[in-house]
N, C-alpha and C positions, 0 to 999 in steps of 0.2 A: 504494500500500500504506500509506503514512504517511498519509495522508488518511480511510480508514479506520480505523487505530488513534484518532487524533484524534476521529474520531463516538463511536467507541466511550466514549473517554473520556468524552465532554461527556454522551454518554445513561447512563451512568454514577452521574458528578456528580448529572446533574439527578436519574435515579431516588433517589439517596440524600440528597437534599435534601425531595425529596417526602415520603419515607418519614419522615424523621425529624424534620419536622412544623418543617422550616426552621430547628430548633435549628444553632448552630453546636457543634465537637466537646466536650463536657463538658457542657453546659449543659442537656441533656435533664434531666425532671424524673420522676425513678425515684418520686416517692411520689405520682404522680397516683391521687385516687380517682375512682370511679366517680360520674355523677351520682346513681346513686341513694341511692351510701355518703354523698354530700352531703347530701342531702333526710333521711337516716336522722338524723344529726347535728343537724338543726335541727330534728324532730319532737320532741316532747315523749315524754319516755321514759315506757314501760307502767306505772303502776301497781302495787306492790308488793302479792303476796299477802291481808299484811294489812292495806294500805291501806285507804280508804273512800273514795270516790270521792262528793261530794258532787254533789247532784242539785243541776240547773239551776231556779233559781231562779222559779216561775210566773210571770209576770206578771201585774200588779195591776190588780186589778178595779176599776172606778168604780160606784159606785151613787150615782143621781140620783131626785127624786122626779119625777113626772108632776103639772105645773100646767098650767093652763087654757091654752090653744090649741096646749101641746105633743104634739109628733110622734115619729116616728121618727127620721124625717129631719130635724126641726129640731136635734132632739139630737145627729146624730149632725153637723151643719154647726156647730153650737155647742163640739159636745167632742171630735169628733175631727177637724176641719177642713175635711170634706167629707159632702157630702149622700150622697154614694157607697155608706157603709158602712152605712146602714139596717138591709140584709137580715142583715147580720153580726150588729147589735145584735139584731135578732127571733131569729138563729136561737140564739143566745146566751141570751136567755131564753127558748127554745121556745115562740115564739107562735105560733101558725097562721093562716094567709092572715087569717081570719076574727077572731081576737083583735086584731091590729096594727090594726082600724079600732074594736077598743070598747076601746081602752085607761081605764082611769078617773084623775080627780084625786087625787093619792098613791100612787099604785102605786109600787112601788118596783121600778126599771129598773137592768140593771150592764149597764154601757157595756166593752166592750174597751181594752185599753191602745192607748194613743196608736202 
């Protein structure tokens, strides 16, 4: 019978050590918030009424002229690092398949921000 009482106690114990998240007695932390009350806290708070909420800034265009055995692609490995972004630069100034091979000397080309 005493061997009994003793389980009982020890499953007891254990259950209220589980439960109380291994706090000893007093030390449980009564003002825990939620994670999301956390995340609210560090959000940036809404916008007042008559706030104005300033528009993101465009990014800045480049304009380049077109000299003799320049490309697309040269342009675009000269000023933006990689030959890559070509089609970016045509579609940027709306050239068509057909314009991107009759480019002329001085045409005036805007390159996308780096």
């Amino acid at each position: 019978m005493r061997t009994s009482f003793y389980v009982s106690v020890a499953i007891l114990v254990t259950l209220t050590s589980c439960v109380s998240g291994g706090f000893e007695s007093g030390e449980y932390d009564y003002n825990y918030d939620s994670p999301a009350a956390a995340l609210a806290e560090t959000a940036d708070p809404p916008p007042k009424p008559n706030q104005q909420i300033a528009p993101e800034p465009e990014p800045e265009l480049v304009t380049v002229q077109m000299r003799a055995g320049d490309t697309l692609y040269s342009l675009s490995v000269k000023h933006l690092g990689t030959g890559r972004r070509w089609l970016e630069i045509a579609s940027l100034n709306g050239f068509s398949d057909a314009q991107v091979t009759n480019l002329s000397i001085g045409q005036v080309i805007r390159l996308p921000a780096r």
